[in-house]
DRENDO-1510 file (C-alpha; in Angstrom, 1 decimal, always signed):
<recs>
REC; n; res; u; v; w
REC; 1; UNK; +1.9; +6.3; +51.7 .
REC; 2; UNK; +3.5; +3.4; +49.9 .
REC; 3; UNK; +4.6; +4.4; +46.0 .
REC; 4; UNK; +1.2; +3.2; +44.4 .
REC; 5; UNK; -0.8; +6.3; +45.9 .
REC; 6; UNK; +1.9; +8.3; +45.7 .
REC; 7; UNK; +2.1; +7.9; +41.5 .
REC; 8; UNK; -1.8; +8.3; +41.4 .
REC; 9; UNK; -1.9; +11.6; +43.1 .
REC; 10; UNK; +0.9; +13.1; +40.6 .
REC; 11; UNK; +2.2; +15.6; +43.3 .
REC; 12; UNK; +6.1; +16.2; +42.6 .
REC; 13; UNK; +6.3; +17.2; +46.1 .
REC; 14; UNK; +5.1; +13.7; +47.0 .
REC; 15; UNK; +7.7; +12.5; +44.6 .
REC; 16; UNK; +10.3; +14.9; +46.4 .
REC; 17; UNK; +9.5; +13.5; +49.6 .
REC; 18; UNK; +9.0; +10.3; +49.3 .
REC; 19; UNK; +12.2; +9.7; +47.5 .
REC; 20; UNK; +13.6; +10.6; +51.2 .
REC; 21; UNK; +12.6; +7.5; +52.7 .
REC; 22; UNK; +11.3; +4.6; +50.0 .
REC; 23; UNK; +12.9; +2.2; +47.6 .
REC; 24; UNK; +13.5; +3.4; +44.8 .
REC; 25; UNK; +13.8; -0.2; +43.3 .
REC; 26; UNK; +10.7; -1.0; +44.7 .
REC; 27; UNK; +8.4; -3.2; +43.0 .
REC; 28; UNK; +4.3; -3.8; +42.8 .
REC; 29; UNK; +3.3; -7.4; +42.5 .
REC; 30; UNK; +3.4; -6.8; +38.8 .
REC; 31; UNK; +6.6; -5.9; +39.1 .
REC; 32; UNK; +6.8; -2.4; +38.4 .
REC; 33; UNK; +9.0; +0.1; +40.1 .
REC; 34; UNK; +8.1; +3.6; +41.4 .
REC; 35; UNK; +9.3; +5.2; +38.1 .
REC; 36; UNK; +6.8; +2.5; +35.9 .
REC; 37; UNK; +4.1; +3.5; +38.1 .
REC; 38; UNK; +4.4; +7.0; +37.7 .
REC; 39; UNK; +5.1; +6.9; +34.0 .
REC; 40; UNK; +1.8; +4.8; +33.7 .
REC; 41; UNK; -0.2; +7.5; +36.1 .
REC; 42; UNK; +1.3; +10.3; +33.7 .
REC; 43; UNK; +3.0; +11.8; +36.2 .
REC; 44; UNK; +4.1; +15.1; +35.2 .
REC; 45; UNK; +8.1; +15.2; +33.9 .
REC; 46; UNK; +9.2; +17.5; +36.7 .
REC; 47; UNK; +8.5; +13.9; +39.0 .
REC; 48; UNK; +10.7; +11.7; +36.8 .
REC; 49; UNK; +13.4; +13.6; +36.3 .
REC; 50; UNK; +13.0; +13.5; +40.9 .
REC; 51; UNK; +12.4; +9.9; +40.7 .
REC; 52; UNK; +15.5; +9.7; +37.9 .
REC; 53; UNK; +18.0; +11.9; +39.8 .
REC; 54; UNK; +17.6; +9.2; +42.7 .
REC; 55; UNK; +19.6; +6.8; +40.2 .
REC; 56; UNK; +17.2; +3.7; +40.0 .
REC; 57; UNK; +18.2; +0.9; +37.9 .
REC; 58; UNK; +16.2; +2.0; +34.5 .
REC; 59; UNK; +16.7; -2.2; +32.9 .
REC; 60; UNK; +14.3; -3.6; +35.7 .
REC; 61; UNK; +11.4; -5.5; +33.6 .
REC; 62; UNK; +7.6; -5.9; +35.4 .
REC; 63; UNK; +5.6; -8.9; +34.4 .
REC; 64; UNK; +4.9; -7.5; +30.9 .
REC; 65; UNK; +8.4; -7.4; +30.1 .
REC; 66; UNK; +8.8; -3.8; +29.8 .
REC; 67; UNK; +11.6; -1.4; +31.1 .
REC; 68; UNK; +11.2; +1.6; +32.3 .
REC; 69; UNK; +11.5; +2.9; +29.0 .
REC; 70; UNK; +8.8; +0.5; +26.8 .
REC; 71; UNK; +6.3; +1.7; +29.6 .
REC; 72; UNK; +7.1; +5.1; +28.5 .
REC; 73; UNK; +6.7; +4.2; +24.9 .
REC; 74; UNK; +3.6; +2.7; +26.1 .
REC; 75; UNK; +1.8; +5.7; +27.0 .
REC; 76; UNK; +3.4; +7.9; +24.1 .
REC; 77; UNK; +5.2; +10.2; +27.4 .
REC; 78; UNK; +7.5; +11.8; +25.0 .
REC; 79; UNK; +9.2; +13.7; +27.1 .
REC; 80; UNK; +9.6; +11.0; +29.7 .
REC; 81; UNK; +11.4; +9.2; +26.9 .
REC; 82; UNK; +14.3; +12.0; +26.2 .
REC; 83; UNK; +14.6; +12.1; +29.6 .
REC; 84; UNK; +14.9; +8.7; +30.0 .
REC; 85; UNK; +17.5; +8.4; +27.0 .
REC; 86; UNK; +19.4; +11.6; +29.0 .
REC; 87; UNK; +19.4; +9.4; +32.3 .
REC; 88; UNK; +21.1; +6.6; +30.1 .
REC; 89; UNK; +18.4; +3.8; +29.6 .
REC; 90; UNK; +19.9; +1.3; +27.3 .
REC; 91; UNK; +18.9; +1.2; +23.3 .
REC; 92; UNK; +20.0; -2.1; +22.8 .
REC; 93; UNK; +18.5; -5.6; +24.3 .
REC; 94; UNK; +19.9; -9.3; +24.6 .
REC; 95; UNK; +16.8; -10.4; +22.6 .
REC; 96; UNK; +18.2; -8.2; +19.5 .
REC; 97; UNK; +16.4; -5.7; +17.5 .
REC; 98; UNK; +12.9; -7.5; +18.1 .
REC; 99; UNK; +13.5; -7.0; +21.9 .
REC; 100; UNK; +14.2; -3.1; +21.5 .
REC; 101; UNK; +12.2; +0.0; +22.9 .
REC; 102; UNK; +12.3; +1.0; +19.2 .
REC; 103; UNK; +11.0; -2.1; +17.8 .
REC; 104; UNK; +8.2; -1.6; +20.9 .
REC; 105; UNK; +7.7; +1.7; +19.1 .
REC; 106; UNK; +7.4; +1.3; +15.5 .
REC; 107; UNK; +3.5; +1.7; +15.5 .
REC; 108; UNK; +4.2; +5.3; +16.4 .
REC; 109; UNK; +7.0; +6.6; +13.9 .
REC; 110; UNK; +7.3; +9.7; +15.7 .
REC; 111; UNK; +8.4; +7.8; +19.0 .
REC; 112; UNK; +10.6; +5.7; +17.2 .
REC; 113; UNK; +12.7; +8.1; +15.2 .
REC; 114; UNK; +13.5; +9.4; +18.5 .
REC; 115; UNK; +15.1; +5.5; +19.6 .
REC; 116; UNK; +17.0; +5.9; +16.5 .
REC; 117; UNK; +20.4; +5.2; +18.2 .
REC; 118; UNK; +19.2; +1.9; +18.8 .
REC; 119; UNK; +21.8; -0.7; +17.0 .
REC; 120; UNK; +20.0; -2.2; +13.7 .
REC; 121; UNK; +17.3; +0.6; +13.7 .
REC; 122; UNK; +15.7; +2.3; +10.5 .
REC; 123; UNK; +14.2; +5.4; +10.3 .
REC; 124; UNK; +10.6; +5.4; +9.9 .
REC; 125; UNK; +9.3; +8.3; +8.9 .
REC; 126; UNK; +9.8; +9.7; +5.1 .
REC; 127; UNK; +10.5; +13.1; +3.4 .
REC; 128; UNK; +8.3; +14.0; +0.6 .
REC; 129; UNK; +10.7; +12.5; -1.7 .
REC; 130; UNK; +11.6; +9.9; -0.1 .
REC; 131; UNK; +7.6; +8.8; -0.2 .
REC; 132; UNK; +7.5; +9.7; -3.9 .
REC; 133; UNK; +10.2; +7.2; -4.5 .
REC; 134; UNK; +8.6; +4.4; -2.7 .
REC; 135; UNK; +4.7; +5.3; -4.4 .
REC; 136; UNK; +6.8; +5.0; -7.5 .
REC; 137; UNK; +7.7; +1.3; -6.7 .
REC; 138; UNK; +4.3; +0.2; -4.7 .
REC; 139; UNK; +2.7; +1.0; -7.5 .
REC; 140; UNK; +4.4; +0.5; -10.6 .
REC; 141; UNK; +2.5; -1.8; -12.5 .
REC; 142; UNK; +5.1; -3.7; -14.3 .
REC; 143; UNK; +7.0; -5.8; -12.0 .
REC; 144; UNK; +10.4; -5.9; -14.3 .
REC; 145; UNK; +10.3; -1.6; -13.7 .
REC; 146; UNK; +9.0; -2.5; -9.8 .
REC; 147; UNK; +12.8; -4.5; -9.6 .
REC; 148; UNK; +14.5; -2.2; -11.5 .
REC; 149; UNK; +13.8; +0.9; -9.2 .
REC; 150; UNK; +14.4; -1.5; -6.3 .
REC; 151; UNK; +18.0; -3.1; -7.3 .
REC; 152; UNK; +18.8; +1.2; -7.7 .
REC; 153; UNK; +17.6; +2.2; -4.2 .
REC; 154; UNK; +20.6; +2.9; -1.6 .
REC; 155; UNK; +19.0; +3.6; +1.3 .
REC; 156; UNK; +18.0; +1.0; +3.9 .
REC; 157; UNK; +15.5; +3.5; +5.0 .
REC; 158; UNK; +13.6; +3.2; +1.6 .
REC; 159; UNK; +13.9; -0.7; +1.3 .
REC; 160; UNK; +12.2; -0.7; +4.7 .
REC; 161; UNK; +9.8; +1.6; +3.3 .
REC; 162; UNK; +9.2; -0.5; +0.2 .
REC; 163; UNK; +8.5; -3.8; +2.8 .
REC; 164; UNK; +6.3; -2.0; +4.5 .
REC; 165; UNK; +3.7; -0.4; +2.0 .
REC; 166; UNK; +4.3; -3.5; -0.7 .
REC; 167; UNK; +0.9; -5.5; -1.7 .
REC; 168; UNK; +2.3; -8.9; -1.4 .
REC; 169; UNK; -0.7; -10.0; -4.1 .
REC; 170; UNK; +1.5; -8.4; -6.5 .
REC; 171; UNK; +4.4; -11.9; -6.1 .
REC; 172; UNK; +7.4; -12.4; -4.2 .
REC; 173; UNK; +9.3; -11.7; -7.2 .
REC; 174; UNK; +9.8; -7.8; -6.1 .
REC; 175; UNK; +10.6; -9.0; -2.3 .
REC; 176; UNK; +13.1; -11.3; -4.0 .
REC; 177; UNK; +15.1; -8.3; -5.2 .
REC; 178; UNK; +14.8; -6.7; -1.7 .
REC; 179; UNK; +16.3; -9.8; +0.1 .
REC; 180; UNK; +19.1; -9.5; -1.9 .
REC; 181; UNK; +19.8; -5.8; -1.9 .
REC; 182; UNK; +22.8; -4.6; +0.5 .
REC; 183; UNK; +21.1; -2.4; +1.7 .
REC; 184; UNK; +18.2; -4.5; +3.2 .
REC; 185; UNK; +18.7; -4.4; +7.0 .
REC; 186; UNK; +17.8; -6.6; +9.4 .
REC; 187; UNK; +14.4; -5.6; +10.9 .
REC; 188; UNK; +13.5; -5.7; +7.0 .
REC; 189; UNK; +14.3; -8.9; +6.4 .
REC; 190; UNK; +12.6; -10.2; +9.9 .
REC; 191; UNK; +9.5; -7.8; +9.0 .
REC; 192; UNK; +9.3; -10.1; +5.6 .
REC; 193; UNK; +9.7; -13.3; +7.5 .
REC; 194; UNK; +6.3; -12.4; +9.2 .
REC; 195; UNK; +4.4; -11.0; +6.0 .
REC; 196; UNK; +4.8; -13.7; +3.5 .
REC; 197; UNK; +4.8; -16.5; +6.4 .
REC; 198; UNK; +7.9; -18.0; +5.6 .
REC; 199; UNK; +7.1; -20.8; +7.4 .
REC; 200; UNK; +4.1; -22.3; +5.5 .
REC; 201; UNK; +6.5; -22.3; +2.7 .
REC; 202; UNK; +9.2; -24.4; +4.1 .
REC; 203; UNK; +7.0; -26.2; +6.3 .
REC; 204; UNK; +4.9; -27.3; +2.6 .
REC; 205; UNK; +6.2; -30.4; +0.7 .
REC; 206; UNK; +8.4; -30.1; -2.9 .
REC; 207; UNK; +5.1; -31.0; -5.0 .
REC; 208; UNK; +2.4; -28.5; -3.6 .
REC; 209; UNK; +4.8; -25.5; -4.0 .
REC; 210; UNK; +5.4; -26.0; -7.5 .
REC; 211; UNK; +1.9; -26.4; -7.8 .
REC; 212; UNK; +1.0; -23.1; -5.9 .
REC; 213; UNK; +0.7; -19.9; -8.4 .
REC; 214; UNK; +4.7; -18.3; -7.2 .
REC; 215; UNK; +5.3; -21.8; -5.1 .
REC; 216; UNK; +8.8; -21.9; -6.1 .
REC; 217; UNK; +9.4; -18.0; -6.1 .
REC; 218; UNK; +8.3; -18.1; -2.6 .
REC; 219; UNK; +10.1; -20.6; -1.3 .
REC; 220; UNK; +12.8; -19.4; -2.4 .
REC; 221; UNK; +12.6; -16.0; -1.1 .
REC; 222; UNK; +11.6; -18.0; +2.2 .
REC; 223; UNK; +15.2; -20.3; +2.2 .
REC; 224; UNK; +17.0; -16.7; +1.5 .
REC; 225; UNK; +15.9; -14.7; +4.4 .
REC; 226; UNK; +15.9; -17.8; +6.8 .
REC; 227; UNK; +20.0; -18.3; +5.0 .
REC; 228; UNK; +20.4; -14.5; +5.8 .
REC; 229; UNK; +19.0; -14.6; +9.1 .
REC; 230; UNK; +21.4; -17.6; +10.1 .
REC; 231; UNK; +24.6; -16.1; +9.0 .
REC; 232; UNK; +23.8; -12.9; +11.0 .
REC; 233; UNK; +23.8; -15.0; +14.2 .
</recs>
C-alpha cells in the first residue's frame, strides 16, 4: 500500500509498519507528506506521534502552502498540534507574523492561544474583565472618553482586542490613539491596515480626502501605520 491508503484506513498498526519500509518525506502530487495526509484523514494521535518519532522534516509545505502544522490547524486536531509543538515544529516563518501557524489560527482563539510562543503573537481570548474593559471602550459613546480609556490601556492583548470589536463607523479618531499607543503590536497594526483599507486612502488625491467626512483623519492614520510598518522592517 502506498501512504494515501494507508492514512485513509487510520490503522496505527499500518502506520507502525509502514514506517518500516516508506519515505517518510514522501510527497502526493499536492505535495503532501505521509504526516499531512494522515493529519487530513484524522488519523488517530497514537499514528502521529509513529509517523513523528520517524523524525520527518515537519517545515515541508504542499501546494497550499501549509506545514505540517497549518494542516493540523486546518482540521482543529488539537492534539496533533501539542504534539506537533513537542516534536519541534517551528512558530516562527520567513513571511513574518502573517505567514505563522498562529496567524493561520486566529479564527479559532482556542487553537491559537496554544501557538502563543509564536514571536509577535497576542493572546486572543479574554478574561471576564479583560472583556468588560474592551465593551467599556467599543461602546462608549463619547469618543473623547473612547481615547481616554484607550491612551490608559497597557496591555497589547486589550488594544488587539479593542481593533478587533471596534465599529470603524464610529471614525478613525479612536484608531488614531491605538496606532500610537506602545503597546499596539504588530499584527494590530497590520489587522488595521486591512479594516480601514489604508490603501484607498493613500491611493485618493489631496482634494477628495479633505472632502470626505474624516478624509484627513484617515489618511493620516493610514501614513502612520504604513510609517510604522516601514521602520519595523
Amino acid at each position: 500500500m502506498n501512504w494515501v491508503e494507508i492514512s485513509k484506513i487510520k490503522d496505527v498498526n499500518q502506520i507502525r509498519e509502514a514506517v518500516q519500509g516508506l519515505n517518510i518525506n514522501d510527497r502526493d502530487e499536492r505535495g503532501r507528506t505521509p504526516l499531512m495526509l494522515c493529519l487530513t484523514a484524522r488519523m488517530p494521535v497514537e499514528g502521529i506521534r509513529c509517523l513523528l518519532e520517524q523524525s520527518p522534516d515537519l517545515e515541508i509545505e504542499d501546494k497550499l502552502g501549509d506545514t505540517a502544522l497549518k494542516k493540523a490547524i486546518r482540521f482543529k486536531q488539537v492534539e496533533a498540534i501539542s504534539l506537533l509543538l513537542e516534536f519541534g515544529a517551528k512558530l516562527d516563518s520567513p513571511q513574518g507574523i502573517l505567514g505563522t501557524a498562529w496567524n493561520a489560527a486566529r479564527s479559532n482563539p482556542n487553537i491559537a492561544d496554544l501557538l502563543l510562543d509564536t514571536p509577535g503573537a497576542v493572546r486572543l481570548k479574554l478574561t471576564d474583565d479583560e472583556q468588560s474593559k474592551v465593551d467599556a471602550i467599543v461602546y462608549e459613546e463619547s469618543i473623547e472618553q473612547a481615547i481616554v480609556k484607550i491612551r490608559e490601556l497597557d496591555s497589547a492583548v486589550l488594544i488587539h482586542a479593542v481593533v478587533s470589536e471596534y465599529n470603524w463607523d464610529d471614525g478613525p479618531e479612536p484608531m488614531l490613539a491605538v496606532c500610537e499607543h506602545p503597546a499596539c503590536a504588530q499584527i494590530t497594526q497590520l489587522d488595521m491596515l486591512e479594516l480601514m483599507e489604508a490603501d484607498y486612502w493613500l491611493e485618493m488625491d489631496e482634494e477628495e480626502v479633505r472632502q470626505r467626512v474624516d478624509g484627513p483623519a484617515y489618511r493620516r492614520l493610514a501614513e502612520q501605520l504604513y510609517d510604522r510598518q516601514s521602520r519595523r522592517s
